[in-house]
C-alpha positions in Angstrom: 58.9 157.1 89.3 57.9 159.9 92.2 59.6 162.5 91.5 60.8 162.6 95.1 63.7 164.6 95.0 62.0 168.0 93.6 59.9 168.2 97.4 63.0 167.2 99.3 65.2 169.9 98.1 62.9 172.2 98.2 63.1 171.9 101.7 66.5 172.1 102.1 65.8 175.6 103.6 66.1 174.1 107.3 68.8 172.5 108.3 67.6 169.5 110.1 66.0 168.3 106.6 69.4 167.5 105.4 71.1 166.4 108.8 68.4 163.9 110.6 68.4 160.9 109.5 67.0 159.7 106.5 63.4 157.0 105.6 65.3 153.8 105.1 67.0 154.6 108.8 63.5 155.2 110.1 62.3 151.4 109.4 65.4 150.0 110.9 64.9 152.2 114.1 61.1 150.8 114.8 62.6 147.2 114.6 62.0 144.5 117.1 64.0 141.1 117.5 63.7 138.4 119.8 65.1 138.9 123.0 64.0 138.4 126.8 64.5 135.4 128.6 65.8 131.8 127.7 62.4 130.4 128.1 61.3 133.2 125.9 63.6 133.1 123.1 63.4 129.4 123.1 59.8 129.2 122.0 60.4 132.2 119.3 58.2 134.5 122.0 54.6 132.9 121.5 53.5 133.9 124.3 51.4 136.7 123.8 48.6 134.1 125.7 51.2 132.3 128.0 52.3 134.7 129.9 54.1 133.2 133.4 57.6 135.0 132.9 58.1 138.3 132.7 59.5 138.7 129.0 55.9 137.9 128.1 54.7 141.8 128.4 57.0 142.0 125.3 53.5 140.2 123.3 50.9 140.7 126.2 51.3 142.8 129.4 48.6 140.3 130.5 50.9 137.5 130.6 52.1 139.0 134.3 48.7 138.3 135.6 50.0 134.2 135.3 52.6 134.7 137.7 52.5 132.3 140.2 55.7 133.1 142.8 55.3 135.4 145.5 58.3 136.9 144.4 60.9 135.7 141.4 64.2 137.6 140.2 65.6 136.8 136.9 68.8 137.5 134.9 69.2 136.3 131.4 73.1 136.5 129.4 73.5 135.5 125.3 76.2 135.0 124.1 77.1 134.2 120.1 78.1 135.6 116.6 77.0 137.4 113.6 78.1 136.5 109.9 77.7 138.9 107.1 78.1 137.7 103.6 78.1 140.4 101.1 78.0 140.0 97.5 78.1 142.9 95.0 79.7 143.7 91.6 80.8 140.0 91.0 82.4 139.5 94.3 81.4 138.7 98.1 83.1 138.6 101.0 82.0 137.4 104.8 82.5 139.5 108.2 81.7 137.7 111.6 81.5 139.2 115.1 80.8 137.7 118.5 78.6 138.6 120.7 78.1 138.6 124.6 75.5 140.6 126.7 73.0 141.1 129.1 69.7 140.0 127.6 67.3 140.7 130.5 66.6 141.4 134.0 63.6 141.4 135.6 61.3 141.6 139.4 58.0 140.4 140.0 55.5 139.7 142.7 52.5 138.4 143.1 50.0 139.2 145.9 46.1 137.7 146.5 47.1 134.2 145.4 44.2 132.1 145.3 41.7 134.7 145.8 38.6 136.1 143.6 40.9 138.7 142.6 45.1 138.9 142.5 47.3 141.2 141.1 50.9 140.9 140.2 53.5 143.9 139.0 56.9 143.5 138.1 59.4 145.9 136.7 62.3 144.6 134.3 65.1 145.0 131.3 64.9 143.5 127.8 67.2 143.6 124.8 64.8 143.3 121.8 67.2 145.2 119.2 70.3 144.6 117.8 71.7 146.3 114.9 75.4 144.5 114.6 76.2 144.6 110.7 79.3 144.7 109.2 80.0 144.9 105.6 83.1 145.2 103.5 82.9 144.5 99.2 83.9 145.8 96.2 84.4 144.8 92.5 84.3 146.5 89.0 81.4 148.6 88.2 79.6 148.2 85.3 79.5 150.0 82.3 78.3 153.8 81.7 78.1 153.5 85.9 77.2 156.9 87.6 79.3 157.9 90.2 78.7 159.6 94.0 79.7 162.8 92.4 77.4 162.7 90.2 74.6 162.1 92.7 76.2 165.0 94.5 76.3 167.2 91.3 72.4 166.3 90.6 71.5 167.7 94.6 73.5 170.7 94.1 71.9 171.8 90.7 68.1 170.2 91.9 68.6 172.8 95.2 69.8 176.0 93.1 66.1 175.4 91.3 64.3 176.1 94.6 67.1 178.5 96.3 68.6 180.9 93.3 72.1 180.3 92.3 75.0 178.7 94.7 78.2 180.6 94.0 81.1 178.6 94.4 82.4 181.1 97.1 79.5 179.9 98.6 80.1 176.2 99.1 82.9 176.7 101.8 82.8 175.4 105.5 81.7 179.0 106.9 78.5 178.1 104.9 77.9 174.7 106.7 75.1 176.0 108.8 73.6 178.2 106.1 70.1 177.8 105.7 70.0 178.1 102.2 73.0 175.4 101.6 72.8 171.5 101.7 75.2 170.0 103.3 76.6 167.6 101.0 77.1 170.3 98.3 79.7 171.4 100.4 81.6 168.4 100.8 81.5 167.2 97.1 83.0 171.2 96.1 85.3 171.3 98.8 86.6 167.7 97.8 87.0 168.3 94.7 84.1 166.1 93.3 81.8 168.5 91.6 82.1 171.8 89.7 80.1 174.7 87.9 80.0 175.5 84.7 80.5 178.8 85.6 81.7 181.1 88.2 78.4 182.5 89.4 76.7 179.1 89.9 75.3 175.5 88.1 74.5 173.7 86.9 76.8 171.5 88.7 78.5 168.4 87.1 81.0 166.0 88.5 84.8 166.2 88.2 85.5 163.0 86.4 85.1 163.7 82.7 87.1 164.4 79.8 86.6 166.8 76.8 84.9 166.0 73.8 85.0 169.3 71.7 83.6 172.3 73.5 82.2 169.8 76.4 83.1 167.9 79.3 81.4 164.1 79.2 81.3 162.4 82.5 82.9 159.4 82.9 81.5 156.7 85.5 83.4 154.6 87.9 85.9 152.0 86.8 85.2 150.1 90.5 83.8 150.9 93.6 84.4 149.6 97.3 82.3 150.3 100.4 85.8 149.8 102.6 84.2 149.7 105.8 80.0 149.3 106.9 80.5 149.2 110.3 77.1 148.9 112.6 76.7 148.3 116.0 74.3 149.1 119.0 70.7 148.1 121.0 67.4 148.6 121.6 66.4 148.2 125.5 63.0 148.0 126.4 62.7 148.5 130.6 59.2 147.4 131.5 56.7 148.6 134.3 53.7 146.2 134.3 50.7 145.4 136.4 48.6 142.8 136.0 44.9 141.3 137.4 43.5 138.1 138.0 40.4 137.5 137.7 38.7 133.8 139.3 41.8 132.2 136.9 39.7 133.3 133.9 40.3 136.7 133.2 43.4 138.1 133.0 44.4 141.9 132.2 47.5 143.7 132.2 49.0 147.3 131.3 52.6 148.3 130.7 54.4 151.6 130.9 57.3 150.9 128.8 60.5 153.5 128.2 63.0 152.4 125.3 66.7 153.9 124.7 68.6 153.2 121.4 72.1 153.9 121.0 73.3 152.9 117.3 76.9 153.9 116.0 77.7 153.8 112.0 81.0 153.7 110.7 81.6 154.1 106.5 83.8 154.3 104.4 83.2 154.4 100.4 85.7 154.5 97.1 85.6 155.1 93.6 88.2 154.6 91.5 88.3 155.6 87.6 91.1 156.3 85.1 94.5 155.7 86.8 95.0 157.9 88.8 91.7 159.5 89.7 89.3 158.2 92.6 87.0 159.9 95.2 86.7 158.9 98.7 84.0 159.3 101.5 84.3 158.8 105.4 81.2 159.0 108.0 81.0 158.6 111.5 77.1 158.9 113.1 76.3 158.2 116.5 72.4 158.0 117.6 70.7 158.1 120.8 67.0 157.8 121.2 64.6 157.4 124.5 61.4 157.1 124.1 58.5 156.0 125.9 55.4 154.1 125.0 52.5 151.5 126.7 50.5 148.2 126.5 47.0 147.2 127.1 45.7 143.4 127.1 43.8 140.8 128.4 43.8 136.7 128.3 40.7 134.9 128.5 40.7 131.1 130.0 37.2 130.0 128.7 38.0 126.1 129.7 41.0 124.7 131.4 44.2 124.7 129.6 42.5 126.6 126.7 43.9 130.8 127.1 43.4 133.0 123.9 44.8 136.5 124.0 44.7 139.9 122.5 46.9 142.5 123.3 47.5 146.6 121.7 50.8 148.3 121.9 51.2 151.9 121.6 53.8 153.9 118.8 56.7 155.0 120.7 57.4 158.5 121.1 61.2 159.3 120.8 63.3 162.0 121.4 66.3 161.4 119.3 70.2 163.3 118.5 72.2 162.7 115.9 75.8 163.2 116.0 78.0 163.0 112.5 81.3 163.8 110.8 82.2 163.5 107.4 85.3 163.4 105.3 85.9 163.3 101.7 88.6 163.5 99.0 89.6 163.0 95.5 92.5 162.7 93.2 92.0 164.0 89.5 93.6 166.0 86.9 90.7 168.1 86.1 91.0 169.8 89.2 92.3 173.2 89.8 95.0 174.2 91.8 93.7 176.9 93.8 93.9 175.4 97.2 94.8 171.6 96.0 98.0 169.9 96.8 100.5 169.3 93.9 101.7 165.6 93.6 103.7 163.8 90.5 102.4 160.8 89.1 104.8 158.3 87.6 105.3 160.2 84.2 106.5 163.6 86.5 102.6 165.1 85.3 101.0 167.6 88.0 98.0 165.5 89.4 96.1 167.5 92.1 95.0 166.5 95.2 91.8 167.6 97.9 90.0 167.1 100.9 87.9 168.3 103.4 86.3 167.5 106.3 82.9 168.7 107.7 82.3 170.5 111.2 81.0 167.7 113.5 77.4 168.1 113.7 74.5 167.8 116.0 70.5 167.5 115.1 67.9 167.1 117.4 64.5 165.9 116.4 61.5 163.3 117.5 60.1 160.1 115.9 57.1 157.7 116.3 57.2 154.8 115.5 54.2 152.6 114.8 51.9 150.4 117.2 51.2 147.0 117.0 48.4 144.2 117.5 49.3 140.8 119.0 46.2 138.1 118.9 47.3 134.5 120.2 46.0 131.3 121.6 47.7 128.6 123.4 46.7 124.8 124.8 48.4 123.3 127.7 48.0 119.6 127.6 48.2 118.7 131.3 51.7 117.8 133.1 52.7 117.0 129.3 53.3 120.2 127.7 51.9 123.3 125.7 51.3 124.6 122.1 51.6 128.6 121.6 50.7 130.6 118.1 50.9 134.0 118.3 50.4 136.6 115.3 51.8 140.3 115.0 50.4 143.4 112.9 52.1 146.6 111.9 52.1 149.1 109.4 55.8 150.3 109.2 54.5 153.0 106.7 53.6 155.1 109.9 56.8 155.6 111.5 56.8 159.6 111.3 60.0 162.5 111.9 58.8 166.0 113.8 60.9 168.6 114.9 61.8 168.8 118.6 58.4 170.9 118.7 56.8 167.9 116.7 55.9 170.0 113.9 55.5 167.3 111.6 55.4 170.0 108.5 59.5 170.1 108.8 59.9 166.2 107.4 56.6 166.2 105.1 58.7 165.0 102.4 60.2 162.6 104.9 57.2 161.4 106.7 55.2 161.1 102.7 58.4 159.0 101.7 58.1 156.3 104.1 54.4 156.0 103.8 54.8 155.8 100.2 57.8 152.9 100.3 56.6 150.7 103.5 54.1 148.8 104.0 52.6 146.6 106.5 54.5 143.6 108.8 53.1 140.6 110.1 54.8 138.2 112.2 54.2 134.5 113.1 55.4 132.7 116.2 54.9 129.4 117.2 56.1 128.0 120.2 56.2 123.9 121.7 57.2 122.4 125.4 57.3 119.4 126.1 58.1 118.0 130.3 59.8 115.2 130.5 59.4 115.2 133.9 58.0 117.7 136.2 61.5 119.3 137.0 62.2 119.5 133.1 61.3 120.7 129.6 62.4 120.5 125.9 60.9 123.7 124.0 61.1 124.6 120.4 59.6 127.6 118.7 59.8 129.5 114.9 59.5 132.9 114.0 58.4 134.7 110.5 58.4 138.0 110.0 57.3 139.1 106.5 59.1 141.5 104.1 57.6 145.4 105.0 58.9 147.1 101.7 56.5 148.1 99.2 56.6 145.8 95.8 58.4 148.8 94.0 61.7 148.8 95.9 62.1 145.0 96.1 61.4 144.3 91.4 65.6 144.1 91.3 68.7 144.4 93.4 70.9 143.6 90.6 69.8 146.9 88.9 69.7 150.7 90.0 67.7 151.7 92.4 64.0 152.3 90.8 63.0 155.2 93.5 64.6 157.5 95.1 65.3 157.2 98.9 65.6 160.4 100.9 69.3 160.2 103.3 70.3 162.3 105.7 73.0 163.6 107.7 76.2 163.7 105.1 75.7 159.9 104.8 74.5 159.1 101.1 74.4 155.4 101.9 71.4 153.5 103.0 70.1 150.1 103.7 66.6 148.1 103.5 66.1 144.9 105.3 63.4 142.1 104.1 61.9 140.1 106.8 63.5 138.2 109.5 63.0 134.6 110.4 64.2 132.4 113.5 64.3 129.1 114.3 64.6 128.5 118.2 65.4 125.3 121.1 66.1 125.2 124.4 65.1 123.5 127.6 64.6 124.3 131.5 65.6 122.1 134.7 63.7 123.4 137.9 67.5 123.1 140.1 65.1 123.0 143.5 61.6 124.2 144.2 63.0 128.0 143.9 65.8 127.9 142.1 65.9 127.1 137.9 67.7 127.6 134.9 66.5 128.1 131.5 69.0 127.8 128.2 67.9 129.0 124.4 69.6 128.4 121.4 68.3 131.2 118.3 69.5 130.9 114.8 67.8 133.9 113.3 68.5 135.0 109.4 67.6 138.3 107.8 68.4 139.7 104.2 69.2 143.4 103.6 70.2 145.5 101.0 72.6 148.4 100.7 73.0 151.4 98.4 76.0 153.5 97.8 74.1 156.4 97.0 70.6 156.9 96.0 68.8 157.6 92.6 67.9 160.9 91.2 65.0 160.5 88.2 63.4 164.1 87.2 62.6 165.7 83.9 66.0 168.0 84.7 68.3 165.3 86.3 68.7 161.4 85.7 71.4 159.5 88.2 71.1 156.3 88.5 72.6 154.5 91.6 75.1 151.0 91.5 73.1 148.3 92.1 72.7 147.3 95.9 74.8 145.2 97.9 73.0 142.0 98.9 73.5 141.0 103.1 72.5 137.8 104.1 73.1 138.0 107.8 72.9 134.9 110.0 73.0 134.8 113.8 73.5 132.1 116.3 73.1 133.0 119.7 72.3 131.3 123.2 70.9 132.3 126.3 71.1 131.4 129.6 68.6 132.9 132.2 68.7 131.7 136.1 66.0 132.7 138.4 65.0 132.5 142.2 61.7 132.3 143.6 61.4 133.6 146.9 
């Protein structure tokens, strides 16, 4: 293994290393599901050479040049649930949540109809990012487990290598913001978690042990419960496209297109080991991001009904805030009174009690995330129907962090990490209508999307982690999703020659996996993490989009 950690902390000189977010959060950030109209969503979104409704700039900003209304205003609502199922340490346990929202809105118009030359632009919303999770699991660990405290206990010793000693006079809150102090160090001392072996500094070691002669022997967790994994939020694209026709043969189109995330994360995480001793750890983070970002493409129409098309999207550059809390505690007779709170177990023996909580915090920084090249064909058989294929490339290994100066330098450790442990996407869409009649259709469409982690990460979820994933903020959980897939139906009834409604149905599936903490392998420290938490999330949703020609 990398040994991953020794570059990180040796970073841990500026601030924002520690508090922005961390790789695995990265990937999840760059994500793009299926959202946009009914029509759309119901033919999985092949229709990077269809084009004809607005949500088509999503996979070709070309597809606006097929617009055939004068004018046409859409609005798309979804509606549906999300079920978690969890399974970790011998148990599993299922969360649900419904869901209803505003998928889309959109404006287009269409001038020169029927001339050499015509041109179209529209302007219009789309929800193509959701990150609704919710996890709650526990069970007993196993045997000779590490704990959190010890993961804190390795970070703390790993950063006194690259910064000189760190007195415990120096792990209080008035040191939050010091340069020279991690953050979670902090929260582990103040909770009571880790300790020194001596006054003046580490190495640090966790709490939880007992004495065997002259030393203190960790002991690892007896169970463990992530209490709470609470996810929610979007990704909106809003669209500005323009589109040409050229003699119905040629058609090019360019998008401007400015994204906003909001995501919100609420954890908490237990330990408990020999009765009465257990640790405790609380996060809040909220994220906002805007970004902005563009499209080039064309469709070609070499013989009628026959369109192939080829389309380049641009990375996104963000602008992005973190905002985070933490809060941790523990319960254990090895710790000292000096600023604990005395409590009496059962037997009338002192048992000591401590927690802290961190100032709420605030870190500004940019990302990019990576481009992406859509090539698809399509055949439209007449009055009868249409066949779409559409496939995506992307190299999630390119997502990068800068400062708010975009000096990449700051997240080198960062930026090398996810290059290192993601590798490329590719996604395949298919989509099928069939009319019949000319005021209806029946569509049906699938989606793949294959698994971007590198082969490393992915040899064992049922084991420790085998690298080590950088976190950030004072959040030592993180999460890697495996490809998505999505099997889609839906149908359209043209209500009069300007009005029509479109419905979708999506059942989309995706399987993630969680950590607790990461791993720590270096010649000086070994933790290994609990093996991962395995989500397989399902979603049903359906769409409804009603639009007006005028």
């Amino acid at each position: 293994m990398k040994l991953k950690y020794l570059f990180t902390l040796a970073a841990l000189a500026v601030p924002a290393i520690v508090l922005a977010q961390g790789e695995a959060a990265v990937q999840q950030y760059s994500r793009q599901d299926l959202g946009g109209s009914a029509r759309f969503q119901s033919m999985a979104g092949a229709f990077g050479s269809l084009g004809g409704d607005f949500s088509s700039v999503q996979q070709n900003p070309a597809g606006i040049a097929l617009m055939r209304a004068r004018s046409e205003l859409s609005l798309t609502f979804s509606g549906g649930s999300v079920k978690d199922n969890a399974s970790w340490l011998g148990n599993s346990n299922r969360m649900s949540k419904g869901l209803f929202k505003i998928d889309g809105i959109s404006y287009t118009s269409s001038m020169n109809r029927g001339k050499k030359v015509g041109y179209s632009f529209g302007f219009g919303m789309n929800r193509n990012g959701s990150f609704e999770r919710n996890i709650s699991v526990g069970g007993l660990a196993p045997d000779r487990s590490y704990s959190v405290a010890d993961f804190i206990a390795g970070i703390t010793t790993l950063a006194e290598d690259n910064i000189g000693k760190i007195a415990p006079d120096n792990l209080g809150k008035s040191n939050a913001w010091n340069k020279g102090i991690p953050w979670f160090p902090i929260l582990g001392y103040q909770s009571g978690m880790i300790n020194p072996t001596n006054k003046n500094g580490g190495p640090y070691h966790t709490r939880f042990t007992y004495k065997d002669g002259n030393r203190l022997v960790p002991f690892g967790p007896r169970s463990a419960e992530l209490t709470q994994y609470r996810e929610s939020g979007d990704i909106l694209n809003i669209d500005f496209s323009f589109g040409l026709n050229v003699q119905e043969t040629f058609y090019f189109g360019a998008s401007l297109t400015y994204k906003s995330i909001f995501y919100k994360l609420r954890s908490g995480y237990n330990e408990s080991f020999m009765k009465p001793d257990y640790l405790f750890i609380q996060n809040a983070l909220e994220t906002d991001g805007s970004g902005l970002g563009g499209s080039l493409g064309m469709i070609v129409q070499p013989v009628q009904g026959l369109k192939f098309g080829v389309a380049y999207f641009t990375p996104t550059w963000y602008y992005m805030r973190d905002r985070y809390i933490g809060y941790a505690e523990s319960r254990t007779p090895n710790l000292t009174p000096d600023g604990g709170y005395e409590i009496v177990d059962k037997d009338g023996k002192p048992v000591f009690f401590l927690k802290t909580e961190s100032p709420e915090g605030t870190t500004d920084y940019r990302m990019k995330t990576p481009g992406r090249f859509v090539a698809s064909a399509s055949y439209i058989f007449q009055k009868i129907g249409l066949l779409s294929f559409d496939y995506e490339y992307r190299k999630v290994g390119q997502n990068r962090l800068s400062d708010t100066e975009y000096n990449y330098n700051v997240y080198k450790d960062i930026n090398d990490a996810v290059r290192d442990d993601f590798g490329e996407e590719h996604t395949w869409r298919v989509g099928l209508e069939v009319k019949p009649s000319v005021r209806s259709a029946l569509r049906a469409g699938y989606m793949y999307r294959t698994n971007p982690l590198n082969k490393k990460l992915t040899e064992n979820f049922e084991a420790p982690a085998p690298v080590e994933i950088i976190t950030g903020t004072t959040l030592p959980h993180y999460t890697l999703f495996e490809g998505q897939q999505a099997f889609t139906f839906g149908g359209g009834y043209r209500i009069t020659p300007k009005l029509y409604m479109d419905v979708a149905m999506i059942f989309a599936s995706q399987k993630s996996h969680t950590y607790t903490f990461p791993s720590i392998n270096t010649p000086k420290i070994k933790v290994e993490s609990l093996p991962a938490i395995n989500v397989d999330s399902k979603k049903f949703s359906a769409a409804l989009t009603i639009g007006y020609k005028f």
